[in-house]
N, CA and C atoms as a LAMMPS dump frame, in Angstrom:
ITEM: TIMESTEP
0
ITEM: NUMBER OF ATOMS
549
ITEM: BOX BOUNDS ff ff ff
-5.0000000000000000e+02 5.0000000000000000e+02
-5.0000000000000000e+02 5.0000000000000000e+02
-5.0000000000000000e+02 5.0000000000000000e+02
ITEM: ATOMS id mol type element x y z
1 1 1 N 0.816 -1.179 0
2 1 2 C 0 0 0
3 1 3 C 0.862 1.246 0
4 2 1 N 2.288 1.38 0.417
5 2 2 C 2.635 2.521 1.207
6 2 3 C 3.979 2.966 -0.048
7 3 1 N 4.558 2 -0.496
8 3 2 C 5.71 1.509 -1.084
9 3 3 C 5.783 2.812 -1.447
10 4 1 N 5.454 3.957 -1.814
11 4 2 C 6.128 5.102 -2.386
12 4 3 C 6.765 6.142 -1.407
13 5 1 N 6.435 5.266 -0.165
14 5 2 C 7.036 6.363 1.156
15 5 3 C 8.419 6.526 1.814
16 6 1 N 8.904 5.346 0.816
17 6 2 C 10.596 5.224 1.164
18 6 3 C 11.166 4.898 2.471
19 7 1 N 10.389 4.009 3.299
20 7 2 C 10.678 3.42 4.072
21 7 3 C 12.221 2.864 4.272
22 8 1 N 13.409 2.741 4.768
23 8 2 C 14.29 1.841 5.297
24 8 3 C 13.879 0.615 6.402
25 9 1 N 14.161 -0.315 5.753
26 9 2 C 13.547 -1.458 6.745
27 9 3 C 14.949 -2.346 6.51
28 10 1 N 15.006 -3.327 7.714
29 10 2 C 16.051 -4.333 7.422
30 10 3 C 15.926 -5.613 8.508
31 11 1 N 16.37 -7.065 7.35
32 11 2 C 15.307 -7.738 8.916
33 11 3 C 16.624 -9.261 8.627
34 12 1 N 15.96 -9.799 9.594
35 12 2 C 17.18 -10.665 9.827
36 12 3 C 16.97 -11.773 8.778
37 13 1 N 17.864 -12.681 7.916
38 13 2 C 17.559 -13.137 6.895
39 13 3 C 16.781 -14.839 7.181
40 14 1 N 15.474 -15.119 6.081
41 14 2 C 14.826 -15.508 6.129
42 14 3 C 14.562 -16.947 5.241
43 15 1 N 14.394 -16.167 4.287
44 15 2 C 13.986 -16.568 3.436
45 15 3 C 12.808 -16.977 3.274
46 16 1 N 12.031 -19.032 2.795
47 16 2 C 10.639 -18.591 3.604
48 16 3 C 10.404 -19.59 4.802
49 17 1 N 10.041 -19.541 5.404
50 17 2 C 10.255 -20.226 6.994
51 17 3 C 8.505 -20.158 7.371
52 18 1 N 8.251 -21.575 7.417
53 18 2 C 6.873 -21.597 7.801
54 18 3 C 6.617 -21.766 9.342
55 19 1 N 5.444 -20.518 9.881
56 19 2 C 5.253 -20.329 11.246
57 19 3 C 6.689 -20.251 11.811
58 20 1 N 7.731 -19.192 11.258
59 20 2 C 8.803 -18.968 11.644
60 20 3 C 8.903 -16.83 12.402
61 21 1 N 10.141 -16.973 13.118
62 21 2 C 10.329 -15.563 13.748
63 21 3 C 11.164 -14.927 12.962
64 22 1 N 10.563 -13.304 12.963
65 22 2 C 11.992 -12.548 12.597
66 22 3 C 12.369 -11.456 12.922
67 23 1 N 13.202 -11.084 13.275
68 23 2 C 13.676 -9.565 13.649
69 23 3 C 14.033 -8.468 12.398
70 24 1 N 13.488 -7.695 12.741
71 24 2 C 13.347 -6.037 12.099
72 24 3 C 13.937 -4.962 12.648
73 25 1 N 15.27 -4.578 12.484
74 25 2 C 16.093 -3.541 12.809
75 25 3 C 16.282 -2.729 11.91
76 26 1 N 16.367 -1.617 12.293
77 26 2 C 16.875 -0.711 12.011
78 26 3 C 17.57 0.875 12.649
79 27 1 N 18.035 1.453 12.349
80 27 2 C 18.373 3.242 12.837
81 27 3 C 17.353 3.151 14.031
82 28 1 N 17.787 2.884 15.211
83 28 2 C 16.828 3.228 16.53
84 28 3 C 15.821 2.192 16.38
85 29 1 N 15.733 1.32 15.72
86 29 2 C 14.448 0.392 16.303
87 29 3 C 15.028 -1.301 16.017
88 30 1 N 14.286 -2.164 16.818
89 30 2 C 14.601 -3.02 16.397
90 30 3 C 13.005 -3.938 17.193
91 31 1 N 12.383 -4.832 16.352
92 31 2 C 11.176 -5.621 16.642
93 31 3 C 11.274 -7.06 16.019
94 32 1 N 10.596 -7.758 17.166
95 32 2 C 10.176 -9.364 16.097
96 32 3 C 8.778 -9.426 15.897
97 33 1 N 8.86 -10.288 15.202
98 33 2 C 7.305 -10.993 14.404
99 33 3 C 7.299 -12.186 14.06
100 34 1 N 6.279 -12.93 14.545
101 34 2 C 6.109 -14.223 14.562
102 34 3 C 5.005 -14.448 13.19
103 35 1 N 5.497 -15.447 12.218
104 35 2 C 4.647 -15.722 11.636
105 35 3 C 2.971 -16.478 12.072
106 36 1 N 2.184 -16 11.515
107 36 2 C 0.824 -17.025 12.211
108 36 3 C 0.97 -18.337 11.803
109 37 1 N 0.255 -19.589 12.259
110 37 2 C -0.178 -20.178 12.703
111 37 3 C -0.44 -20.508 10.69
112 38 1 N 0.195 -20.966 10.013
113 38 2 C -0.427 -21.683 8.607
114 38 3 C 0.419 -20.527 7.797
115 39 1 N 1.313 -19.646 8.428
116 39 2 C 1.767 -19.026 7.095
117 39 3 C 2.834 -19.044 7.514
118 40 1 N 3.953 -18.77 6.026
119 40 2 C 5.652 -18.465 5.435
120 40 3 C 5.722 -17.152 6.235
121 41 1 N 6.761 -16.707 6.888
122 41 2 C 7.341 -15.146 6.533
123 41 3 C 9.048 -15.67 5.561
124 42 1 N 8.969 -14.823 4.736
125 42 2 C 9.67 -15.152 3.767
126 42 3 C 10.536 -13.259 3.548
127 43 1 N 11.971 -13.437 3.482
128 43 2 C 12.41 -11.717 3.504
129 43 3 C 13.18 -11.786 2.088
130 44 1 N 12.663 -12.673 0.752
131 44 2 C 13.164 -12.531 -0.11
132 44 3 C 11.822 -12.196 -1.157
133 45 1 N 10.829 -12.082 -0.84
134 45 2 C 9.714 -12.637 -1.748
135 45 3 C 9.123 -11.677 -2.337
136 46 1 N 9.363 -9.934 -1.475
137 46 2 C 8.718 -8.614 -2.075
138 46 3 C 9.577 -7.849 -1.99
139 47 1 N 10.679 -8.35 -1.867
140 47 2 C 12.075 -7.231 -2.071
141 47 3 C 12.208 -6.344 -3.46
142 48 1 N 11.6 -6.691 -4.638
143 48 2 C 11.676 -6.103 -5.335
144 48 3 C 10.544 -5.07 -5.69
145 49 1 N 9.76 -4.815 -4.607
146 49 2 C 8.489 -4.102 -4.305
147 49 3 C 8.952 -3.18 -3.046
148 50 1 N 9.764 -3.324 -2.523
149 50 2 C 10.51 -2.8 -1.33
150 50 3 C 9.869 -3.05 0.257
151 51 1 N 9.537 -4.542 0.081
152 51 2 C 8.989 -4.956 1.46
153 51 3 C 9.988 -6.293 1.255
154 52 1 N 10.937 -5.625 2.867
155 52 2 C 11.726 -6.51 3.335
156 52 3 C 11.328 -7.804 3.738
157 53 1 N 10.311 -7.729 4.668
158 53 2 C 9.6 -9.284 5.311
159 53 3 C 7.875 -9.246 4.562
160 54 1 N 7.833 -10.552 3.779
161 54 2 C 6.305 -10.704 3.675
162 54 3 C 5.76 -11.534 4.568
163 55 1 N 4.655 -11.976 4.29
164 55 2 C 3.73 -13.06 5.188
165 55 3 C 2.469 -13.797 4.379
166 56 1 N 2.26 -15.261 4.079
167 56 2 C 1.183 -15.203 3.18
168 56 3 C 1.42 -17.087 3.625
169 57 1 N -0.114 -17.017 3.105
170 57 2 C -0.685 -18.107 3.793
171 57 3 C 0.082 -19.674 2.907
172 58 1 N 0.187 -20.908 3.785
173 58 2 C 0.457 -21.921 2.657
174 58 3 C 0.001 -22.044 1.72
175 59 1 N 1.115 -23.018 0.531
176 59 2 C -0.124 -23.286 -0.39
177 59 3 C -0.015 -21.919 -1.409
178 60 1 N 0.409 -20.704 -0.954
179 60 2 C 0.774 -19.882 -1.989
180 60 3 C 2.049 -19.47 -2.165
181 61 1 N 2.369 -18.345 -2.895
182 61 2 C 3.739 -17.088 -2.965
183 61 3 C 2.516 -16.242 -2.726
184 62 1 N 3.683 -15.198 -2.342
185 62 2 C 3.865 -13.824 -1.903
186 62 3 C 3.072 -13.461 -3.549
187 63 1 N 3.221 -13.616 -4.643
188 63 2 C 2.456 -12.687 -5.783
189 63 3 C 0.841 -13.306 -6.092
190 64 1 N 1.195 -14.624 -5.786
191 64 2 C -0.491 -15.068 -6.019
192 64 3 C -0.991 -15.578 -5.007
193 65 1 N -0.896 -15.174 -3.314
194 65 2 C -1.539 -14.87 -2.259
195 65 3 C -3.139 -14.579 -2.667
196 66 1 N -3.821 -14.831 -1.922
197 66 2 C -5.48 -14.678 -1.751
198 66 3 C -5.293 -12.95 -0.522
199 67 1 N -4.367 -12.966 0.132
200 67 2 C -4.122 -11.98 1.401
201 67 3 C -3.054 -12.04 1.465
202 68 1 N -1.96 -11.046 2.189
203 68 2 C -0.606 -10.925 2.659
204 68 3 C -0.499 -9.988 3.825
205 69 1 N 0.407 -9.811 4.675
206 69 2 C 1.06 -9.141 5.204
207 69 3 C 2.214 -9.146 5.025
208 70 1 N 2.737 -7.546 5.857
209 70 2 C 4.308 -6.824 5.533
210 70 3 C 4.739 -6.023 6.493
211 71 1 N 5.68 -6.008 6.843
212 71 2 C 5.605 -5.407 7.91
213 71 3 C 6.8 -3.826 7.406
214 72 1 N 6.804 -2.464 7.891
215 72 2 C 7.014 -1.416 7.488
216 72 3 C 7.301 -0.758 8.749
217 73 1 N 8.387 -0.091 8.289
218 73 2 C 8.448 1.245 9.672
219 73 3 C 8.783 2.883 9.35
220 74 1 N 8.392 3.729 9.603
221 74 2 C 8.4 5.06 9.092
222 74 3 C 8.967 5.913 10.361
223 75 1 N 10.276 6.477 10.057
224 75 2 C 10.786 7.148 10.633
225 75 3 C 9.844 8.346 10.915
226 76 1 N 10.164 8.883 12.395
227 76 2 C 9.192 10.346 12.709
228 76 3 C 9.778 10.822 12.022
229 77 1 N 8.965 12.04 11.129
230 77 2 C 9.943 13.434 10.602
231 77 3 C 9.032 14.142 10.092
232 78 1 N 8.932 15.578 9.593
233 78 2 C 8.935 16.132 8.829
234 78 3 C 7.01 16.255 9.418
235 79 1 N 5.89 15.785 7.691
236 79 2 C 4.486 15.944 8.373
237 79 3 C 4.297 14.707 9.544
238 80 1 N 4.817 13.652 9.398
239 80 2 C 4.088 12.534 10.354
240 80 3 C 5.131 12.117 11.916
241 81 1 N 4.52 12.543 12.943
242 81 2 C 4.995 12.276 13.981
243 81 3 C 4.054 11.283 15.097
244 82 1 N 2.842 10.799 14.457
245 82 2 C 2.042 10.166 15.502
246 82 3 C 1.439 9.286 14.065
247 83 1 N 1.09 8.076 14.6
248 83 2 C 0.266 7.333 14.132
249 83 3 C -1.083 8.161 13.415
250 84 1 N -1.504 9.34 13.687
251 84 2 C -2.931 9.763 13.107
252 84 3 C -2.229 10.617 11.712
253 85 1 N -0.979 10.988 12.149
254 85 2 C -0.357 11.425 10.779
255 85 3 C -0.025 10.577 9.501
256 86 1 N 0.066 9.633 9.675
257 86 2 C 0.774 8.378 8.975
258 86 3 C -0.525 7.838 8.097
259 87 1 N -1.577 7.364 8.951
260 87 2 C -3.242 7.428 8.475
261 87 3 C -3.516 8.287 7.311
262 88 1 N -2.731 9.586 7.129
263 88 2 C -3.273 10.962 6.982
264 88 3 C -2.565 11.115 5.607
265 89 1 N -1.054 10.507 5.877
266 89 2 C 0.121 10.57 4.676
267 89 3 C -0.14 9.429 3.996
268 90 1 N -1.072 7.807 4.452
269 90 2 C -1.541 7.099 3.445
270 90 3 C -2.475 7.565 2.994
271 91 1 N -3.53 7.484 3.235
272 91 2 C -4.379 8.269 2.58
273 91 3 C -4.511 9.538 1.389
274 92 1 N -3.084 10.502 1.627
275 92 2 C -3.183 11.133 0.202
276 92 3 C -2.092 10.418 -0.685
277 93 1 N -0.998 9.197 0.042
278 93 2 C -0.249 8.197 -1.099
279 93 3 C -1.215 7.988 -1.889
280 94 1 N -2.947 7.156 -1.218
281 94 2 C -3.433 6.085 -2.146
282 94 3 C -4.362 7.172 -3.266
283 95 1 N -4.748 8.541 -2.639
284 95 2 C -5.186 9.332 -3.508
285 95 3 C -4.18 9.711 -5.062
286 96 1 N -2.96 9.953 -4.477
287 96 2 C -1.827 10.521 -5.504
288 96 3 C -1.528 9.317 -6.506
289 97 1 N -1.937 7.927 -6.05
290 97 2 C -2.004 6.794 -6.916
291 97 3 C -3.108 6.377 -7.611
292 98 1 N -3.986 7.248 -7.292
293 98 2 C -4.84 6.731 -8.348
294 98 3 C -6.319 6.317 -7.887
295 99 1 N -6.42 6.575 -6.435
296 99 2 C -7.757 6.074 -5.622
297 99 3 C -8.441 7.325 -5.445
298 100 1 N -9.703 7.586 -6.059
299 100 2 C -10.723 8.519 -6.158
300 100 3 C -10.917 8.839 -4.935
301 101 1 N -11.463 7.982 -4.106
302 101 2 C -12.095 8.426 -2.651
303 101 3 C -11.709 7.465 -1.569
304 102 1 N -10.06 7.357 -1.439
305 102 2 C -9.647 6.259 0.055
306 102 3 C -10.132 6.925 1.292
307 103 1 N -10.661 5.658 1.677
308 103 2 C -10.906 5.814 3.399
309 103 3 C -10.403 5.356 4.103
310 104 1 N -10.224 5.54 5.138
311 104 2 C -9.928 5.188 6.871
312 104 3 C -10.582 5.482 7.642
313 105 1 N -10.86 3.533 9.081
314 105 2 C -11.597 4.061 9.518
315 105 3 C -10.891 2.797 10.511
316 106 1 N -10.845 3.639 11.967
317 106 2 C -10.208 3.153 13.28
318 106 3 C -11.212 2.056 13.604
319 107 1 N -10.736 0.898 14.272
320 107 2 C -11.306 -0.431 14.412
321 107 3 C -11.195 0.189 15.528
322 108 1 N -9.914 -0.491 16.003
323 108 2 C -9.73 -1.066 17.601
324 108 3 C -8.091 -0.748 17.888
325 109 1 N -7.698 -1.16 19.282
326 109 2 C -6.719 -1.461 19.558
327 109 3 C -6.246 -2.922 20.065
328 110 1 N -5.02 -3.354 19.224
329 110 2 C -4.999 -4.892 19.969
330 110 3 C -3.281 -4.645 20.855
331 111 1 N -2.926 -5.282 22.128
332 111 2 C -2.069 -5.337 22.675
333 111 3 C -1.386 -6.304 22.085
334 112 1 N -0.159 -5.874 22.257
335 112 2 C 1.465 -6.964 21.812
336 112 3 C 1.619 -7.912 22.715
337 113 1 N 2.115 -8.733 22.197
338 113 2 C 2.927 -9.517 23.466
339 113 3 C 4.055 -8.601 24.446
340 114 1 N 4.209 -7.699 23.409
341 114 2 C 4.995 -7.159 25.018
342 114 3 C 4.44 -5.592 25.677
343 115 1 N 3.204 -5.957 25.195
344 115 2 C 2.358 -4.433 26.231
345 115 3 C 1.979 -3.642 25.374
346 116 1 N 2.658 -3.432 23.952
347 116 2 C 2.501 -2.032 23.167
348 116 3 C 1.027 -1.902 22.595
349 117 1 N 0.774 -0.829 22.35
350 117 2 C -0.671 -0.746 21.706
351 117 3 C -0.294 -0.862 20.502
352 118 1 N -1.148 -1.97 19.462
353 118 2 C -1.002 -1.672 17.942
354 118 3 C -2.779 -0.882 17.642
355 119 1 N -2.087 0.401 16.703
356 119 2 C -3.901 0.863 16.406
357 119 3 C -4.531 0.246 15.013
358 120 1 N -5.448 0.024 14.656
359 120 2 C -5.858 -0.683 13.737
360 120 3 C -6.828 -0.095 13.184
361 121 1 N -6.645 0.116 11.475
362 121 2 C -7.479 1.261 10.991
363 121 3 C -7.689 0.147 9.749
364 122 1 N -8.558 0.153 8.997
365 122 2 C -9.055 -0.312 7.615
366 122 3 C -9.113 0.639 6.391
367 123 1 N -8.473 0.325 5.28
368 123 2 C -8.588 1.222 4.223
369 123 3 C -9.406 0.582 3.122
370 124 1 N -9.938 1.927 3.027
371 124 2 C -11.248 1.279 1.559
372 124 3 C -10.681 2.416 -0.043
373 125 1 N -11.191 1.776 -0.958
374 125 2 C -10.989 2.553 -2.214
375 125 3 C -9.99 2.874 -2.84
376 126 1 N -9.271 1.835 -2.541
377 126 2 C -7.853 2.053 -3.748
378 126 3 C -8.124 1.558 -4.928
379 127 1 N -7.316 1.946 -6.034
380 127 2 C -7.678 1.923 -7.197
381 127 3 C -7.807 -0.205 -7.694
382 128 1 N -7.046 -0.699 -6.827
383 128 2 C -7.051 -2.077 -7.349
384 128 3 C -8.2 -2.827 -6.619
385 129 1 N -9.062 -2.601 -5.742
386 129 2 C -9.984 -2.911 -5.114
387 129 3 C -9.693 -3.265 -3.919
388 130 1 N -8.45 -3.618 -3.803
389 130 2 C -8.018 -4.242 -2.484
390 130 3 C -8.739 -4.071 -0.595
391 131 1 N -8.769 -4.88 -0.603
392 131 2 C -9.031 -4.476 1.224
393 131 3 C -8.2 -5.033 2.288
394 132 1 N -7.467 -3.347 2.799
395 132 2 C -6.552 -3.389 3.566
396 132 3 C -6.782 -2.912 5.002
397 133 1 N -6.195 -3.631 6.177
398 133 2 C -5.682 -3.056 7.768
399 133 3 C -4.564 -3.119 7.476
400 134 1 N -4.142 -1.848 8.34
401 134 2 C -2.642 -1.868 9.295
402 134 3 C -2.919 -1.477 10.505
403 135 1 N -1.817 -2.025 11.155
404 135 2 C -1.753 -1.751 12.662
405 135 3 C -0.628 -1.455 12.907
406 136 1 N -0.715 0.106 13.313
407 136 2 C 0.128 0.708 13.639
408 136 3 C 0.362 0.979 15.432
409 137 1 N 1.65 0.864 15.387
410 137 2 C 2.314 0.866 16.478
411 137 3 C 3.626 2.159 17.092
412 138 1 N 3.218 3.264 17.981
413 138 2 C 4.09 4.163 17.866
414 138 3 C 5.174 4.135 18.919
415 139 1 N 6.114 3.939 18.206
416 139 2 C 7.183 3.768 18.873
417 139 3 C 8.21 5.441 19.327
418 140 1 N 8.926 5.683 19.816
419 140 2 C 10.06 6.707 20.715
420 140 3 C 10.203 7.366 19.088
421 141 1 N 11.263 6.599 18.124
422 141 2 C 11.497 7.5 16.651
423 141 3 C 11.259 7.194 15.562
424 142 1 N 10.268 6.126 15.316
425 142 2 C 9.311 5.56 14.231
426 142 3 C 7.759 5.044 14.427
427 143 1 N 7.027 4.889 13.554
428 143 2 C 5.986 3.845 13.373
429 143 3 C 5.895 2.507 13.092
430 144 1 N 6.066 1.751 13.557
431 144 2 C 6.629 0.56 13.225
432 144 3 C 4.991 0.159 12.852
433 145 1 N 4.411 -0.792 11.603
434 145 2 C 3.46 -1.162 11.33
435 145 3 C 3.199 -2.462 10.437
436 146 1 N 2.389 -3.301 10.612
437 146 2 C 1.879 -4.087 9.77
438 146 3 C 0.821 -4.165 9.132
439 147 1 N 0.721 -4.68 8.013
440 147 2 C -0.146 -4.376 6.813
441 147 3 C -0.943 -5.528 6.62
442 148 1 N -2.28 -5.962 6.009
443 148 2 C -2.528 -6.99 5.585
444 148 3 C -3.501 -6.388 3.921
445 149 1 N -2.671 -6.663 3.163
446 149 2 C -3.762 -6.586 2.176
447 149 3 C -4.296 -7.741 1.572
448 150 1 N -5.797 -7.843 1.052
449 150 2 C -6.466 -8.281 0.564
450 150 3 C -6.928 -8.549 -0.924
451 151 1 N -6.937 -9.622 -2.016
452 151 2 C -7.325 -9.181 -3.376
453 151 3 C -9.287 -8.997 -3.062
454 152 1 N -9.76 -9.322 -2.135
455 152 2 C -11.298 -9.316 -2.076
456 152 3 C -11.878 -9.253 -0.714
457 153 1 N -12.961 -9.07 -0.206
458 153 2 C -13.468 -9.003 0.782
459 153 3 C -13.464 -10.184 1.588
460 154 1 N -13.682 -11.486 0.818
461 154 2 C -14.037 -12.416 1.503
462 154 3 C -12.173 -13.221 1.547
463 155 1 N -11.222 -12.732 1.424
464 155 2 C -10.131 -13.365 1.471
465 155 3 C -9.178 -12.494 2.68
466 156 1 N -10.103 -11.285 2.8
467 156 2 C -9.436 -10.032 3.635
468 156 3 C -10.507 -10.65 5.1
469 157 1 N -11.351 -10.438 5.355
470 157 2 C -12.101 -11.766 6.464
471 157 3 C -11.388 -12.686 6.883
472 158 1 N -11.193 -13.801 6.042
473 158 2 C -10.399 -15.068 6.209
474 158 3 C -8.813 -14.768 6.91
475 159 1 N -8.883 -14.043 6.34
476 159 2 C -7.089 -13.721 6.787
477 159 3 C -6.827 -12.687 7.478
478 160 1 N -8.18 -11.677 8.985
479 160 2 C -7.809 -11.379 9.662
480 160 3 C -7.276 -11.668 10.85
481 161 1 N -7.728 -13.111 11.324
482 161 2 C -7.241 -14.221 12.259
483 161 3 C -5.411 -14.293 12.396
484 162 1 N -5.157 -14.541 10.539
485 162 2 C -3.577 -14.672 11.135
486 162 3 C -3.293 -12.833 10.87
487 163 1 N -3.486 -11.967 10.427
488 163 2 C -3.26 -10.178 10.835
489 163 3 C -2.95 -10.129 12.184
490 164 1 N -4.844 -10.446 12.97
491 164 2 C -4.408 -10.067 13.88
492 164 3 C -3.228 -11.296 15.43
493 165 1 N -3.32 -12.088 14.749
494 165 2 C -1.842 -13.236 15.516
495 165 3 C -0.727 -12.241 15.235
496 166 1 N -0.62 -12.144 13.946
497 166 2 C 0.682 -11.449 13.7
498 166 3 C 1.419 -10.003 15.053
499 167 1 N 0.491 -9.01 14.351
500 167 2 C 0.116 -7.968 14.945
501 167 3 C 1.031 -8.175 16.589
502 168 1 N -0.555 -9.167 17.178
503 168 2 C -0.468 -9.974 18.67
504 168 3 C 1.199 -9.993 18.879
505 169 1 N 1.796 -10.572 18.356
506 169 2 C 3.412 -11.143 18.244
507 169 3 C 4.031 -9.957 18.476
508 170 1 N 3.858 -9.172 18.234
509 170 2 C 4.967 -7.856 18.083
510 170 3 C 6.117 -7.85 19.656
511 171 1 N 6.816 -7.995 19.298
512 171 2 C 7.761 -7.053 20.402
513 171 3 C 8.865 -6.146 20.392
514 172 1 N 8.523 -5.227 20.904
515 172 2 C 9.948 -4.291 20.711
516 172 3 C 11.013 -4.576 21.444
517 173 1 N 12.17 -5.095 20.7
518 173 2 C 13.539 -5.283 21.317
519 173 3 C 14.323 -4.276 21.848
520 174 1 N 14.495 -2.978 21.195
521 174 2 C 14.761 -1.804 21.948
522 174 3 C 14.035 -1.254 23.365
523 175 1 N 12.89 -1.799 23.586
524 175 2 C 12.226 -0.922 24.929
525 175 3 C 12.563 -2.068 25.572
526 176 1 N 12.437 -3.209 25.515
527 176 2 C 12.569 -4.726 26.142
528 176 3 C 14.062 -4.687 26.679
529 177 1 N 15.127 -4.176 25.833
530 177 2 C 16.706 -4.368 26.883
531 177 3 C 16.664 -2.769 26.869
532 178 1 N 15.984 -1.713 26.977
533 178 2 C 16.206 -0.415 28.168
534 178 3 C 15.968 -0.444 28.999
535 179 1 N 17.628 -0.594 29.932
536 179 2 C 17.376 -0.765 31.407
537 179 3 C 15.819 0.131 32.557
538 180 1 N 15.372 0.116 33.237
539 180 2 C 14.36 0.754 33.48
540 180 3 C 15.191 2.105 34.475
541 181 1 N 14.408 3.337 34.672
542 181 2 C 15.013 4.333 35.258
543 181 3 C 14.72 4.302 36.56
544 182 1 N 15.976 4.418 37.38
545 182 2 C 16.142 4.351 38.964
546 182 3 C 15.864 5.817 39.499
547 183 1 N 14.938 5.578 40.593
548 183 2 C 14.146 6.887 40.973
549 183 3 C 15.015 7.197 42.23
């Protein structure tokens, strides 16, 4: 969805590893992600789309997936410093690409395995029909987020179960070894 935002991402090498872990470092951040429960994460499979780690169910690839996830992180800077900015900067990406009237619209919040809030918004009306969540997660000097897109409604359903597992999995390795502050 985002790919024109120039993300730096970098993750520990993979390849495709079914119901396998992986770490995502980069400049000030570093997170894992557990694949769900019936799917590959694979960090060779959308590299040439500029998504370091994919996610997609057995039984497929990463290009002829029914659903996928990806996971993305966006440095704070410049317009987007909070998760409602980021919402704000997809939303005129999917316009500037070609989507008449994209929406967003806040679900919920689901907790990490290690405490963090991920926020979870749904996008409607991109030009390929797709139906997409991300769950975004705001971290100290990025957004760290995962994506699930959809080719149809009824394959974007099916495959919010492993989204939201995924999601669930998150942990931040940087807040996890900062020692805590002595009062």
């Amino acid at each position: 969805m985002s790919t024109a935002l120039g993300f730096l991402l970098t993750a520990a090498p993979a390849d495709s590893i079914l119901e396998g872990y992986t770490v995502i470092r980069g400049q000030g951040y570093a997170f894992e992600l557990k694949a769900p429960r019936g799917w590959y994460l694979d960090d060779a499979a959308a590299r040439e789309q500029g998504v370091n780690v994919a996610f997609f169910p057995k039984g497929y690839a990463w290009d002829n997936a029914p659903a996928v996830c990806y996971a993305r992180v966006r440095t704070i800077g410049g317009d987007v410093k909070r998760v409602e900015d980021q919402v704000k900067d997809t939303l005129r990406n999917l316009h500037q690409n070609g989507a008449a009237n994209p929406g967003a619209r806040f679900i919920r919040t689901i907790t990490t395995q290690d405490a963090s809030k991920a926020q979870v918004y749904y996008f409607s009306g991109d030009r390929f029909g797709n139906h997409e969540a991300a769950a975004y997660i705001q971290a100290k000097a990025s957004i760290q987020f995962v994506t699930l897109s959809a080719r149809d409604e009824a394959a974007f359903r099916n495959a919010l179960p492993a989204f939201e597992s995924l999601v669930s999995s998150y942990e931040d390795l940087i807040k996890a070894s900062t020692p805590a502050e002595v009062r």
